[in-house]
C-alpha positions in Angstrom: -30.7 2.1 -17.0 -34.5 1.8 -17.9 -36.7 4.5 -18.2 -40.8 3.9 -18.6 -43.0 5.5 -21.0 -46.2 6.5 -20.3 -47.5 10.4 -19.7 -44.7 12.0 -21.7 -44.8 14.6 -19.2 -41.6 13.3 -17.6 -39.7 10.0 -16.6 -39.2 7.2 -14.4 -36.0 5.3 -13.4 -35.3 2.2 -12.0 -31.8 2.3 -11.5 -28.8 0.6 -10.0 -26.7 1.9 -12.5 -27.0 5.4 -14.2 -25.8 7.5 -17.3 -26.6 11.1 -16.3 -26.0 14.6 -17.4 -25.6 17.3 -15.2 -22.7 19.2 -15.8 -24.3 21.5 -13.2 -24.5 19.7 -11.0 -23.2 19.6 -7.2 -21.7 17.5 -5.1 -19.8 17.4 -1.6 -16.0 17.2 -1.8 -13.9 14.0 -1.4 -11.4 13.4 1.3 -8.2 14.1 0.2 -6.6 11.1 -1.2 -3.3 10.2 -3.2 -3.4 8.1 -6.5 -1.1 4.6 -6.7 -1.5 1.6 -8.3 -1.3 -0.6 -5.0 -4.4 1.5 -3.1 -6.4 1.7 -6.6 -6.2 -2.3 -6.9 -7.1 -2.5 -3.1 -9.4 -0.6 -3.2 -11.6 -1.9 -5.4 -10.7 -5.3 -4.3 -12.9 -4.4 -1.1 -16.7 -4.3 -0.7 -18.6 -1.4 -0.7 -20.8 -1.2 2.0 -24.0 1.2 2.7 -25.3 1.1 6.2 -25.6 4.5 8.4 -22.2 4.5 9.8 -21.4 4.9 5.6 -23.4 6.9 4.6 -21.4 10.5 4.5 -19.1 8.8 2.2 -21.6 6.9 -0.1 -22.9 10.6 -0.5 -19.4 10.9 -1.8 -19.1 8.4 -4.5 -21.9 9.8 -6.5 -23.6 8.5 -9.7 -23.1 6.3 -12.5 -22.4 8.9 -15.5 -21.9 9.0 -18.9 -19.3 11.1 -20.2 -21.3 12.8 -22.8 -23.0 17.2 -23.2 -25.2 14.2 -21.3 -25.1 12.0 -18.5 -28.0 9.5 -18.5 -29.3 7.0 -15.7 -28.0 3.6 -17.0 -28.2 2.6 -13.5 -31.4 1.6 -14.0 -34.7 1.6 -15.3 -36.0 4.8 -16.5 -39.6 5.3 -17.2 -40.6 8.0 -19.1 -43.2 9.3 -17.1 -43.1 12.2 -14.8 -44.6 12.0 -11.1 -46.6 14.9 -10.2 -47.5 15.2 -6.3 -50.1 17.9 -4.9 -48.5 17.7 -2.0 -45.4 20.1 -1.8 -41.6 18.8 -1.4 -41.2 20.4 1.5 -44.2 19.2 4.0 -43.9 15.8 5.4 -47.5 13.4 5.8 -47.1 14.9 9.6 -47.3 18.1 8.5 -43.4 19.0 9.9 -41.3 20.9 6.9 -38.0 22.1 7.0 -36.7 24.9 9.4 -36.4 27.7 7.0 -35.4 29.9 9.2 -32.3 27.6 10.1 -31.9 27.2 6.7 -31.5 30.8 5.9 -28.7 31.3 9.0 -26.8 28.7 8.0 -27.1 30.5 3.9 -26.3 33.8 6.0 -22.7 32.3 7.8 -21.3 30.7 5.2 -22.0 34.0 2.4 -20.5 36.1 5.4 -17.5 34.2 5.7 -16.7 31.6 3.6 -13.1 32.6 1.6 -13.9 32.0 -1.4 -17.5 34.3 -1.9 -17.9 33.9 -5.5 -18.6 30.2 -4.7 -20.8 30.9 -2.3 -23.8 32.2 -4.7 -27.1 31.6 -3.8 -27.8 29.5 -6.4 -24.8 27.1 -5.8 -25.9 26.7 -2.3 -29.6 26.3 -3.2 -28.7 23.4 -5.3 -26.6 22.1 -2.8 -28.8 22.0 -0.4 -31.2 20.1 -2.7 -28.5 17.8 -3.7 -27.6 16.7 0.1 -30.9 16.6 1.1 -31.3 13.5 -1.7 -28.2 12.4 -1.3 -28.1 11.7 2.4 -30.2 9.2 2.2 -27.5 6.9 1.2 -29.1 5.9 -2.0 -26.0 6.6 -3.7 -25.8 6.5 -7.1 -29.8 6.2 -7.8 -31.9 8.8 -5.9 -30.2 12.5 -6.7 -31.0 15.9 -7.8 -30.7 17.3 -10.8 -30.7 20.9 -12.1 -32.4 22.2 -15.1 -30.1 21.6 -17.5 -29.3 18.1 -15.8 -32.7 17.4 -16.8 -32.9 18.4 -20.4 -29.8 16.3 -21.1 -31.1 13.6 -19.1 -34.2 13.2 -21.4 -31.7 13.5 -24.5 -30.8 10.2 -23.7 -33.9 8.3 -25.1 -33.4 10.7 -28.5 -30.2 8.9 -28.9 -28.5 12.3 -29.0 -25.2 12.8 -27.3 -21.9 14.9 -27.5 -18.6 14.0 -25.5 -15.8 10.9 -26.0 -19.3 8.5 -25.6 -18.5 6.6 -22.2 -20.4 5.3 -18.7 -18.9 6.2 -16.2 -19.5 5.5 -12.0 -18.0 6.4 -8.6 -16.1 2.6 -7.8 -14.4 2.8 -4.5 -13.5 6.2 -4.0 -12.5 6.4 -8.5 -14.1 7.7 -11.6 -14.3 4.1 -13.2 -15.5 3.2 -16.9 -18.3 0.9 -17.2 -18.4 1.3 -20.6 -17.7 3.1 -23.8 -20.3 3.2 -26.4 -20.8 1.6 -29.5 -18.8 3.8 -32.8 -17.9 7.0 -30.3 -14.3 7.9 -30.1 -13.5 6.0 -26.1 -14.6 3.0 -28.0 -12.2 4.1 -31.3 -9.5 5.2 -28.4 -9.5 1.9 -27.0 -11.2 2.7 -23.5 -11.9 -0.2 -21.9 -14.3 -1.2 -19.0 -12.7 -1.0 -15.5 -10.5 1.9 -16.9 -9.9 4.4 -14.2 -9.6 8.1 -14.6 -6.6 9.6 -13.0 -5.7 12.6 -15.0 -7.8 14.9 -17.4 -5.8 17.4 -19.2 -2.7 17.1 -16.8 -5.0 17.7 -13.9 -4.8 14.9 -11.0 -8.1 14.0 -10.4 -7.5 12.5 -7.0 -10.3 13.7 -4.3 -12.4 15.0 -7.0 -16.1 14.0 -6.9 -17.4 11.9 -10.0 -19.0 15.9 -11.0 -15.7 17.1 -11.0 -14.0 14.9 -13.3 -17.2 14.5 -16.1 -17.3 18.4 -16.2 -13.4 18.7 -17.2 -13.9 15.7 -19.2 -17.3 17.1 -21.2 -16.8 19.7 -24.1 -17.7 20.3 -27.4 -18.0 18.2 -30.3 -14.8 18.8 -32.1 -12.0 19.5 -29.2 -9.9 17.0 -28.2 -9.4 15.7 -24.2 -6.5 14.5 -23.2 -7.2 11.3 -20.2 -5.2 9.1 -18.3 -6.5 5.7 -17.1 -5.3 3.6 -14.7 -5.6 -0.3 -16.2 -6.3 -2.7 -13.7 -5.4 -5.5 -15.6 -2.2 -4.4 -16.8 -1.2 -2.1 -14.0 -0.4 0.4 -16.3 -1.4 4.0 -16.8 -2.6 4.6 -20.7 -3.0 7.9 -21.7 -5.3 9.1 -24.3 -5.7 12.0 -26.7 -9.8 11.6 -27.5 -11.7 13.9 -29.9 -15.1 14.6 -28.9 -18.0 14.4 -31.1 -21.7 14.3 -31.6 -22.5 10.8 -31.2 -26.3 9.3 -32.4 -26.9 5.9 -31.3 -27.9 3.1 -33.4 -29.2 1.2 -30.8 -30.2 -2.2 -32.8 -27.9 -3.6 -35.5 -27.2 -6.8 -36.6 -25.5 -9.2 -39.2 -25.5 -12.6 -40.3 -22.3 -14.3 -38.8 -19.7 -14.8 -41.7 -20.0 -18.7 -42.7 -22.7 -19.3 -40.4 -26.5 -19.1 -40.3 -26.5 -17.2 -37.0 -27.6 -13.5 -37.0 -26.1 -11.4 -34.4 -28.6 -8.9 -33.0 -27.3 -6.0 -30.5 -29.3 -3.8 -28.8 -26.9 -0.6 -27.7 -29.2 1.2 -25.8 -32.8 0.8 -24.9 -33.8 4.3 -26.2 -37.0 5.0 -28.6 -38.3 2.6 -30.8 -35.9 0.1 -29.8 -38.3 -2.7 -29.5 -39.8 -1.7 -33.5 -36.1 -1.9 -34.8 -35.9 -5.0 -33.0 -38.6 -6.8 -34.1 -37.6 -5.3 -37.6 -34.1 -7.0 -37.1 -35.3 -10.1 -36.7 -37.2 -10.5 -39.5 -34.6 -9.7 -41.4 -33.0 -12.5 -40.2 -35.0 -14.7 -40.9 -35.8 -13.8 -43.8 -32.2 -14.2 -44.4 -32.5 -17.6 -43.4 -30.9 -17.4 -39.5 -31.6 -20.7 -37.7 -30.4 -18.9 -34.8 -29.9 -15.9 -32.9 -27.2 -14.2 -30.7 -28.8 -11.8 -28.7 -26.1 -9.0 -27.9 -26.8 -7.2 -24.9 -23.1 -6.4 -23.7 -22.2 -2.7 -22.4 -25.7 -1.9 -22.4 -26.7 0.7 -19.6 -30.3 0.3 -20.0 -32.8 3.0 -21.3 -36.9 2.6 -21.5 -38.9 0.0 -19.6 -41.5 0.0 -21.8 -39.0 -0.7 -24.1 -38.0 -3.4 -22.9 -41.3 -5.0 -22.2 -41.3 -4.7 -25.9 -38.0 -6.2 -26.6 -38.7 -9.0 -24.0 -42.2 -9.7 -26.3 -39.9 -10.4 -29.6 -39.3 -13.5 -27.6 -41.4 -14.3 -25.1 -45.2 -15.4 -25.7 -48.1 -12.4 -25.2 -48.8 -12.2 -21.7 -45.7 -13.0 -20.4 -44.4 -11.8 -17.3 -41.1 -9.7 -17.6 -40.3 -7.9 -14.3 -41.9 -7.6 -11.0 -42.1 -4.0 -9.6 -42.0 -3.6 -5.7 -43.1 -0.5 -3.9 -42.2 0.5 0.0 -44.7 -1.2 1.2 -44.5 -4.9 -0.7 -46.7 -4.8 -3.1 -46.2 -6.0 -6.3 -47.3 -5.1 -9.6 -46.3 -7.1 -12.9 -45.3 -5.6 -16.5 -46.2 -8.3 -18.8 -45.6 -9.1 -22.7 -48.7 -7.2 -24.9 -51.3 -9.4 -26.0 -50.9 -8.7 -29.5 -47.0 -10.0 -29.3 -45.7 -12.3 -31.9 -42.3 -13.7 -30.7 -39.8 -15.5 -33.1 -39.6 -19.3 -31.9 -35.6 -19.1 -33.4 -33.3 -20.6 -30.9 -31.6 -17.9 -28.8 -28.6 -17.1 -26.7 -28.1 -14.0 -25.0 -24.3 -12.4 -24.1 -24.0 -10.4 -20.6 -21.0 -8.8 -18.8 -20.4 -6.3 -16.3 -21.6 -3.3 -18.2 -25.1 -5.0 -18.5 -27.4 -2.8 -16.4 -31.0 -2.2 -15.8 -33.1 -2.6 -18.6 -30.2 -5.1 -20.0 -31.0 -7.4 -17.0 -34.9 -7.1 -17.2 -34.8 -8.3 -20.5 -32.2 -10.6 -19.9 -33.4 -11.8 -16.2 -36.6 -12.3 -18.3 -35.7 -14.8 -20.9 -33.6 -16.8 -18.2 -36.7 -17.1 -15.8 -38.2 -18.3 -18.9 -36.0 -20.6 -20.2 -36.0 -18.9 -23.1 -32.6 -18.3 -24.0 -29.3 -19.7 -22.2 -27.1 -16.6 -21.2 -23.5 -16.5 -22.0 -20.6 -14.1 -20.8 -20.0 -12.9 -17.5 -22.8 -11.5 -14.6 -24.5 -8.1 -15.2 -24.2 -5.1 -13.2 -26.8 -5.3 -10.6 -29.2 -2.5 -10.7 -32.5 -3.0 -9.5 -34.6 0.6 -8.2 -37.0 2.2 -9.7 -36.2 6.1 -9.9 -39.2 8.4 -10.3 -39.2 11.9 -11.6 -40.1 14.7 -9.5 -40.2 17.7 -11.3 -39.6 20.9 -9.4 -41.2 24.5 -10.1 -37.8 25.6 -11.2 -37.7 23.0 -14.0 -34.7 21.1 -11.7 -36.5 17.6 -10.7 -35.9 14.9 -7.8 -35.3 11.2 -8.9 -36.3 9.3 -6.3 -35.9 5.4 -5.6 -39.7 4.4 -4.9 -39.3 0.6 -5.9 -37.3 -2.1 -6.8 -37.5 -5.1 -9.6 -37.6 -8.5 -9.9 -37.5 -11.0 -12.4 -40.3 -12.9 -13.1 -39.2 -15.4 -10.7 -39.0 -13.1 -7.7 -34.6 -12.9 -7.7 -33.4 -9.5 -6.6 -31.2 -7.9 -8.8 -30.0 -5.0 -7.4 -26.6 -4.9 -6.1 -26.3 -9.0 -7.0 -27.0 -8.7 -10.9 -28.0 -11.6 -13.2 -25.8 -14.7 -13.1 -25.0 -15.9 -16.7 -25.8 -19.9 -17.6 -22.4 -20.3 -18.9 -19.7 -17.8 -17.2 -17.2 -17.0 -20.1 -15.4 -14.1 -18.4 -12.6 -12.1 -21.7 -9.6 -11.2 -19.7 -7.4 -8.5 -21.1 -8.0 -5.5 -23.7 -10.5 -7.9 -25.6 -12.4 -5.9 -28.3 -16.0 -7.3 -28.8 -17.1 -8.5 -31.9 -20.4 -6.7 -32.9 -22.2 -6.6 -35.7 -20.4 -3.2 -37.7 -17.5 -5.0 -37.2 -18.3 -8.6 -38.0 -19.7 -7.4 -41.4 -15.8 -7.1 -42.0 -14.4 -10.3 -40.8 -13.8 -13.7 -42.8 -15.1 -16.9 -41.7 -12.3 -17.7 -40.6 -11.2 -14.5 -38.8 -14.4 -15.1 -36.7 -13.7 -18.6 -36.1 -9.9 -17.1 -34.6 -11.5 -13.7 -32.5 -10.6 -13.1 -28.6 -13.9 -13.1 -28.3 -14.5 -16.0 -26.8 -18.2 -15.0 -25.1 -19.5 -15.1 -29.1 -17.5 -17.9 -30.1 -19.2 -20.0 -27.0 -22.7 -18.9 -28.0 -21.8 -19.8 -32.2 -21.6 -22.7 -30.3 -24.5 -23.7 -28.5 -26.5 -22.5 -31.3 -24.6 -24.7 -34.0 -25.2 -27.7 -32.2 
C-alpha cells in the first residue's frame, strides 16, 4: 500500500493490495457457499482469474482490509494527494451521462417492493450504486468507493492511528484471508498468522459473507473482546481466538543491534509519516553503534506513502536515483527519483520479503534489487502494482480509481507477479518473526537457535 504526498488536499494510491476502512461501506452479496477444509484448501490452491466472463464475481471478492475502526489501502501505493477534476463524475469526454431517469425506476421498484424496506434506504442504495458502478470494472480489490467515513479512516492510516485486533485482511478465493497482523496489536499477541482464514466471528458462520460483512462484525471498540475462528492452512485445523481490541499507534521504524553480532536490524512497519526521517535516524544510530551491516526488515509490510518511500529508497541508494517507474493509460512513463540532497549509508545491506510485502514494500524493495544494492532474502512479495487516485466527491465520499501502474527501475511489472527474493527462504509453520522489540530480549545464543530462518540466512550473508 503506498500513498503519495503532495497537495495535502487528498491522496493517491497505487495499489495491488489494500488496508481500508469503511465500515460503511457496501458490497454485493456472495453466492451461497458452505465452509470445509477440503474446498478452503482447493480453493485457494486455484488461480484467480479476471477477464469479463469473471468479472461479477471479482466484484465479489472485494478489498484487501485491515481489520482496524480503519481499513487502509495496503494494496498499494497511496499518494497523498487528492485529484480534483472540473469535469463532473457523471459526463463522459462524449458528452453521454448516466440515464437518470432509469436510475430513479429502478430506485422506485426495489423501495416499492423489496421485503426487507428498511434496507432499502436511499442512502444504502445511493452508495450501492456508487459502489457497483467502481466495482464492475473488475479492478477488484484496487479501484472502489468509499463513503465519508471510509475516507476519514482511510487517511487515519498515514497518522499511524488505529483501533481494532490490528490485522490486513483480503478477499482470497471466495475467504476473508489474513495477510498480516501488525506489529505489538493483539492478532499479533493472539498468535494470528498470515494465510489464517476467517470462518466464524462471534459464533456467526461467515460463509457467503462479503469481505464488508465480516470486518464490520469483526471491528469495535478499543477495549471489547472478539471472539474469531480461523481456518489454518497449514495445519488444517480451526484455531479459535478470544482477541481484545485496542487502540493501536504504529511505530513504524525500530531497530536493534543483533545480540552478539555487529548487525543492526532495521524494520520499517508501515510506510506512514515521517517514515523516511526515522529511518535515516535509525541508521545512524547504527552506526554510530558500530553496525558493519544492516538487515533491512520489510516483512508484513502493506505499504503506506510513496513519497515515503522515495525517501526510504534515498537512505540507500545514491541522489538521483531512479526508484519506480509510473505508467499512465496511455504508456507514458514518468520516473520518481532519489532527492538530490540524499546522503545514503554505504553499510552492506540485505533486505527480508514475504508474502505480506506489498506496494510501497516492493518499490523500495524492487528498487534496491534493480540496483544491486542489497540482496533480498525471504520469500516473494505480494504483487501490487496500480496507482489509485483520489476522487473526492461533493458529499465528502471519494472514488479511488486505478489510473497507473509501477515498475521498478528496470521496467518488471509487479502487479499481480510481486518481487522475487535473491535467495527464497520460505518459514513453514506458525513461525513468529524475530523483530527488533523482540530481539532486544534474546541471548546470542537464543538468536543463533530462532525458527527464523529468513534472519538467520541474512546474519549470514552479512557476516561473511
Amino acid at each position: 500500500m503506498l500513498y503519495v504526498n503532495k497537495d495535502r488536499g487528498g491522496v493517491t494510491y497505487p495499489n495491488s493490495f489494500c488496508l481500508l476502512t469503511d465500515p460503511l461501506f457496501i458490497a454485493l452479496p456472495a453466492p451461497d457457499f458452505v465452509v470445509d477444509s477440503k474446498k478452503v484448501l482447493q480453493l485457494m490452491q486455484e488461480p484467480t482469474s479476471f477477464d469479463s466472463r469473471e468479472r461479477t464475481s471479482a466484484m465479489l471478492k472485494g478489498a484487501l482490509l485491515a481489520i482496524l475502526l480503519v481499513m487502509f489501502f495496503i494494496s498499494g501505493i497511496m499518494f497523498d494527494q487528492m485529484v480534483v477534476r472540473g469535469t463532473s463524475l457523471f459526463s463522459r469526454g462524449d458528452g453521454e451521462g448516466l440515464n437518470e431517469t432509469l436510475l430513479e425506476e429502478a430506485r422506485g421498484v426495489i423501495q416499492n417492493n423489496f421485503v426487507d424496506q428498511e434496507a432499502a434506504t436511499t442512502d444504502v442504495l445511493q452508495n450501492g450504486a456508487l459502489a457497483g458502478m467502481v466495482e464492475i470494472l473488475g479492478d477488484t480489490g484496487h479501484s472502489r468507493f468509499m463513503t465519508p467515513a471510509m475516507v476519514e479512516e482511510q487517511h487515519n492510516y498515514t497518522a499511524g492511528e488505529f483501533e481494532g485486533i490490528g490485522a490486513y485482511v483480503e478477499m482470497r478465493n471466495g475467504f476473508t484471508t489474513v495477510v498480516s497482523p501488525i506489529d505489538n496489536s493483539p492478532a499479533q499477541a493472539a498468535g494470528v498468522q498470515p494465510g489464517f482464514i476467517v470462518l466464524e466471528v462471534d459464533g456467526e458462520d461467515m460463509s457467503g459473507k462479503t469481505l464488508q460483512e465480516v470486518v464490520d462484525r469483526i471491528l469495535g471498540p478499543a477495549g471489547t473482546e472478539v471472539t474469531i475462528t480461523f481456518f489454518n492452512p497449514e495445519t488444517s485445523e480451526n484455531v479459535t481466538m478470544t482477541i481484545k481490541r485496542a487502540r493501536i499507534e504504529l511505530e513504524n521504524v525500530t531497530w536493534t543491534m543483533l545480540p552478539g553480532t555487529t548487525v543492526a536490524q532495521i524494520r520499517i512497519a508501515g510506510f506512514s509519516k515521517d517514515v523516511g526521517k526515522d529511518l535515516q535516524a535509525a541508521i545512524a544510530a547504527a552506526e554510530a553503534e558500530g553496525a558493519t551491516g544492516i538487515i533491512f526488515d520489510l516483512r508484513n509490510n502493506p505499504g503506506g506513502l510513496l513519497d515515503e518511500a522515495v525517501k526510504v529508497a534515498g537512505q540507500f541508494l545514491p541522489a538521483d536515483s531512479v526508484v519506480v517507474l509510473r505508467q499512465d493509460a496511455q504508456g507514458d512513463v514518468k520516473e520518481e527519483r532519489v532527492p538530490d540532497d540524499a546522503t545514503p549509508t554505504t553499510l552492506p545491506v540485505v533486505v527480508l520479503i514475504n508474502e505480506g510485502s506489498a506496494s510501497a514494500s516492493e518499490i523500495v524493495s524492487g528498487a534496491l534489487q534493480d540496483a544491486g544494492r542489497a540482496t533480498l532474502v525471504g520469500e516473494t512479495t505480494f504483487g501490487t502494482g496500480t496507482v489509485l487516485n483520489e476522487f473526492p466527491l461533493s458529499d465528502g465520499s471519494a472514488i479511488l480509481l486505478a489510473t497507473e501502474q509501477w515498475l521498478t527501475p528496470d521496467g518488471r511489472v509487479i502487479w499481480r507477479q510481486g518481487v522475487v527474493p535473491d535467495e527464497a527462504v520460505e518459514l513453514t509453520g506458525q513461525v513468529r518473526l524475530v523483530v527488533p522489540d523482540t530481539a532486544r530480549d534474546l541471548s546470542a545464543e537464543s538468536l543463533r537457535q530462532t525458527d527464523d530462518l529468513q534472519l538467520l540466512r541474512a546474519l549470514e550473508l552479512l557476516e561473511g
